[in-house]
C-alpha positions in Angstrom: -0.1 -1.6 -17.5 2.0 -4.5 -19.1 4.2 -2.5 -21.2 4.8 -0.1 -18.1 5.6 -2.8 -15.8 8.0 -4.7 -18.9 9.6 -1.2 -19.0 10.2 -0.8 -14.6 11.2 -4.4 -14.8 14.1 -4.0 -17.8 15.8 -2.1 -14.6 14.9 -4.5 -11.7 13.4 -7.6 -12.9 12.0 -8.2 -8.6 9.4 -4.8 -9.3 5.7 -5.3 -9.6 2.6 -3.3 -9.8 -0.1 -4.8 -7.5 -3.8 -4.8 -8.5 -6.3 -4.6 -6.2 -4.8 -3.1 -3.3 -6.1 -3.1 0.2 -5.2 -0.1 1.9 -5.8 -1.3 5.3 -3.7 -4.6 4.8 -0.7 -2.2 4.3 -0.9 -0.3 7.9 2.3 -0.6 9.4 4.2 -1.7 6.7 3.9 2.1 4.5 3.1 5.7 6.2 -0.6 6.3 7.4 -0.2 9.6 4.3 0.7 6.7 1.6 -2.6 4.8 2.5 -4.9 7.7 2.3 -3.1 8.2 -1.3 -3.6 5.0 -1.8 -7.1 4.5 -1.0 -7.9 6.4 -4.0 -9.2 4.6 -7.2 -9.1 7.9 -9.4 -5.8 8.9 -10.2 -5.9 12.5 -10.0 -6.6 12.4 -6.3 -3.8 10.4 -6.2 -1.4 12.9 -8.0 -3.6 15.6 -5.5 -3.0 13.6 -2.3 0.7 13.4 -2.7 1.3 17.0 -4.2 -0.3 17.6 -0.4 2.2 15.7 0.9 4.8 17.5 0.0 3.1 20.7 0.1 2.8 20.0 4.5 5.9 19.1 4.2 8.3 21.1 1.8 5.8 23.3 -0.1 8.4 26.4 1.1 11.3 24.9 0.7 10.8 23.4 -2.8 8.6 25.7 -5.0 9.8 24.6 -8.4 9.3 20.9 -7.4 5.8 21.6 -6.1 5.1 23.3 -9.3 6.6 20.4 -11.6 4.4 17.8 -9.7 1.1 20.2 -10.4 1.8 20.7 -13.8 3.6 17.3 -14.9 2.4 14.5 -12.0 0.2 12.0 -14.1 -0.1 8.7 -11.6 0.9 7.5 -8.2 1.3 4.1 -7.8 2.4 1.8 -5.4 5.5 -0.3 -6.4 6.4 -3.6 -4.4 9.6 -5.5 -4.8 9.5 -9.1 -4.0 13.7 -10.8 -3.0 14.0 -13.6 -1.2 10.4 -14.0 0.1 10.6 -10.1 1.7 8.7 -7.2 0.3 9.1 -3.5 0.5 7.6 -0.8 -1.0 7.3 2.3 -2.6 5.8 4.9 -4.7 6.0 5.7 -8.4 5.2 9.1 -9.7 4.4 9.1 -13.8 5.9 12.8 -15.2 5.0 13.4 -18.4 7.0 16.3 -19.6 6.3 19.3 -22.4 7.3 16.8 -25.1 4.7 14.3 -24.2 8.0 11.5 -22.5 6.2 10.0 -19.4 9.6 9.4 -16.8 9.5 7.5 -13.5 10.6 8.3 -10.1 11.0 6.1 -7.0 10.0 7.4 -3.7 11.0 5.1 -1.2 9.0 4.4 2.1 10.2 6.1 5.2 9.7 3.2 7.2 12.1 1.2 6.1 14.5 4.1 7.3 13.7 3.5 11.5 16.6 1.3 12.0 19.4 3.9 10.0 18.1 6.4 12.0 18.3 5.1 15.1 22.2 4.4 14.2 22.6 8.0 13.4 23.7 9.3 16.6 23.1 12.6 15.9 20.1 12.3 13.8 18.0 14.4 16.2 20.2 17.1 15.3 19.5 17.7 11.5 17.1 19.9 10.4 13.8 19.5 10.9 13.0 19.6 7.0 15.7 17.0 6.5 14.2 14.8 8.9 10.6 16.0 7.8 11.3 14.1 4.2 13.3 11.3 5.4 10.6 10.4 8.4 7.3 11.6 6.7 7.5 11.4 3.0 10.2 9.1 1.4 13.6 7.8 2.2 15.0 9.0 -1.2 13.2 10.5 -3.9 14.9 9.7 -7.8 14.4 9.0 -11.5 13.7 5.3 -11.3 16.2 3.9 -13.8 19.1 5.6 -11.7 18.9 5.8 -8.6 22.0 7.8 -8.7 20.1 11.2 -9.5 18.2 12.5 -6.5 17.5 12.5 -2.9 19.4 9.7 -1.7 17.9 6.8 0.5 19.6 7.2 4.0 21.5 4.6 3.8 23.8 6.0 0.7 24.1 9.0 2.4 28.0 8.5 2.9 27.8 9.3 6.4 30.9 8.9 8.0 30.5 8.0 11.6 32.6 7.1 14.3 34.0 3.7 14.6 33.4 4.5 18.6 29.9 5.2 17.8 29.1 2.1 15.4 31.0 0.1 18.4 28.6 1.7 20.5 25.2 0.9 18.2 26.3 -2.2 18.0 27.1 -3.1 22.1 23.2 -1.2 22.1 21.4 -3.1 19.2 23.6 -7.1 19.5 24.8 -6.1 15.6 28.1 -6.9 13.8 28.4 -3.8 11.8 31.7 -3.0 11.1 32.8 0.4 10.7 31.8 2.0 7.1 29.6 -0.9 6.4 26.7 0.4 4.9 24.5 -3.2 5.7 22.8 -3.1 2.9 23.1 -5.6 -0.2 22.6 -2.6 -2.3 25.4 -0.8 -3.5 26.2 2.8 -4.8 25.9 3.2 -8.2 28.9 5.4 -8.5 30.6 7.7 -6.5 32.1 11.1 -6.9 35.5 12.1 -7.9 36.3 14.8 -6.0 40.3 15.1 -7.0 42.3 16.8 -4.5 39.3 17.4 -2.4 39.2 13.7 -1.7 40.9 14.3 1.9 38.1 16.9 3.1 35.6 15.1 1.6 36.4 12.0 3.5 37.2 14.1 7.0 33.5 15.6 6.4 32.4 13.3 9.3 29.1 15.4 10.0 28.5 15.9 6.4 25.8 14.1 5.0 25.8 13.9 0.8 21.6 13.9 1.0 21.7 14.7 -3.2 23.0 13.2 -6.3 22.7 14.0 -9.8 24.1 12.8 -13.5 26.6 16.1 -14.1 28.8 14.5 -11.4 27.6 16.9 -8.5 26.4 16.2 -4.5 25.6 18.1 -1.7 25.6 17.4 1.6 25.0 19.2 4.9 26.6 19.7 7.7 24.5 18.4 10.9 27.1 20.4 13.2 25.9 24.0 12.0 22.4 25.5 13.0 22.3 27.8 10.0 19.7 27.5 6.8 22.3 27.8 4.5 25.4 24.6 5.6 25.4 22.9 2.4 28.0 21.7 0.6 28.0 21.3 -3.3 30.5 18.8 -4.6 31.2 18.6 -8.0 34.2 16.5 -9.8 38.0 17.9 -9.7 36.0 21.3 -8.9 36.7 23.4 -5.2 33.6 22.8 -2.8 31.5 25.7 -2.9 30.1 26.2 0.9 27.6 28.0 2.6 24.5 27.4 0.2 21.2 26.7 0.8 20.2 22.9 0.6 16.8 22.9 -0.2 16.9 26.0 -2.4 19.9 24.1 -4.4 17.4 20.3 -4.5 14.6 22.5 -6.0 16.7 23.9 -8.9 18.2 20.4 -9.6 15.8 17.7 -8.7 14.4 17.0 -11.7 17.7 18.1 -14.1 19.5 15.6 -15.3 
């Protein structure tokens, strides 16, 4: 446990692994699904529990994930940082791959995603398996020591909305947020370079970039199309390619990098 923890905290010094956890005293603050994972002193029901999760979920959409959790999931733990006196937390899944290399993932909690949401003025009109994940299971899903490779947390989305509507949210809610302020004191850990594309990628205004990973690639989709296959893949100083299937496209690249 001490040499994992030294490991998570060599990338964020405010991470701990809490012993002793009290499922009950985390209602409200984590899913009602994380605390029945959580209630679990064995391990493997854990791992069994979550795979579930996902399975309700996504199990359709994301066959190759579903079948690198069941063959690869080791531990799911629950991962609280601690900054300036507030806490949040998460969940982190041990993979331990064919050559034995045990690698981390983050999966946020979808709670702390109610407030983004409700600035999304067209939230309601995503998919329901986008807003399945994002409401049910995480807000962002990643290999811990970059959070720059996988599902995104909302709020990194690069959504471009607006200014009209952030006026608007912000006449609603009493906030300050100025347009293309992502309000978070968080920050992207690198963007794309899109070359000449950098005009349409910027005018995407109902393209969401849900996916990240290391070869210099997003997708996004588009909220304004009721179609299964609106996604976008982005990839540096390379033409868009459109019309692909988001979820088939996260299942081939979640855990590549």
């Amino acid at each position: 446990m001490k040499d994992k923890l030294f490991f998570l905290q060599l990338e964020d010094s405010t991470v701990n692994l809490p012993d002793n956890i009290i499922p009950e005293e985390l209602c409200g603050l984590v899913p009602d699904a994380w605390i029945k994972i959580l209630s679990s002193e064995d391990k493997k029901e854990r791992c069994h529990a979550v795979i579930g999760l996902w399975k309700k979920y996504l199990g359709k959409s994301l066959p190759t994930v579903i079948k690198r959790f069941e063959k690869e999931l080791d531990n799911v733990e629950l991962l609280e940082r601690r900054n300036n006196n507030k806490r949040s937390y998460s969940l982190l899944y041990s993979m331990i791959d064919e050559s034995g290399r045990c690698i981390y993932y983050e999966g946020r909690n979808p709670i702390d995603n109610i407030a983004e949401r409700s600035r999304l003025s067209y939230w309601e009109n995503m998919s329901q398996q986008i807003k399945d994940f994002y409401e049910h299971i995480h807000d962002g899903f990643y290999h811990y020591m970059n959070r720059g490779m996988g599902l995104q947390p909302l709020c990194f989305t690069h959504f471009m909305e607006p200014e009209d509507e952030v006026a608007e949210w912000n006449r609603k809610f009493g906030g300050d947020m100025r347009y293309g302020d992502e309000g978070e004191n968080e920050v992207q850990e690198w963007n794309l370079d899109v070359g000449e594309y950098d005009e349409l990628w910027e005018e995407s205004s109902h393209q969401m970039a849900f996916f990240w990973n290391s070869l210099g690639l997003a997708v996004s989709m588009d909220d304004s199309k009721d179609s299964e296959k609106n996604a976008i893949i982005w990839k540096s100083a390379t033409s868009p390619a459109f019309h692909n299937d988001f979820w088939g496209t996260v299942d081939q690249l979640l855990f590549y990098f």
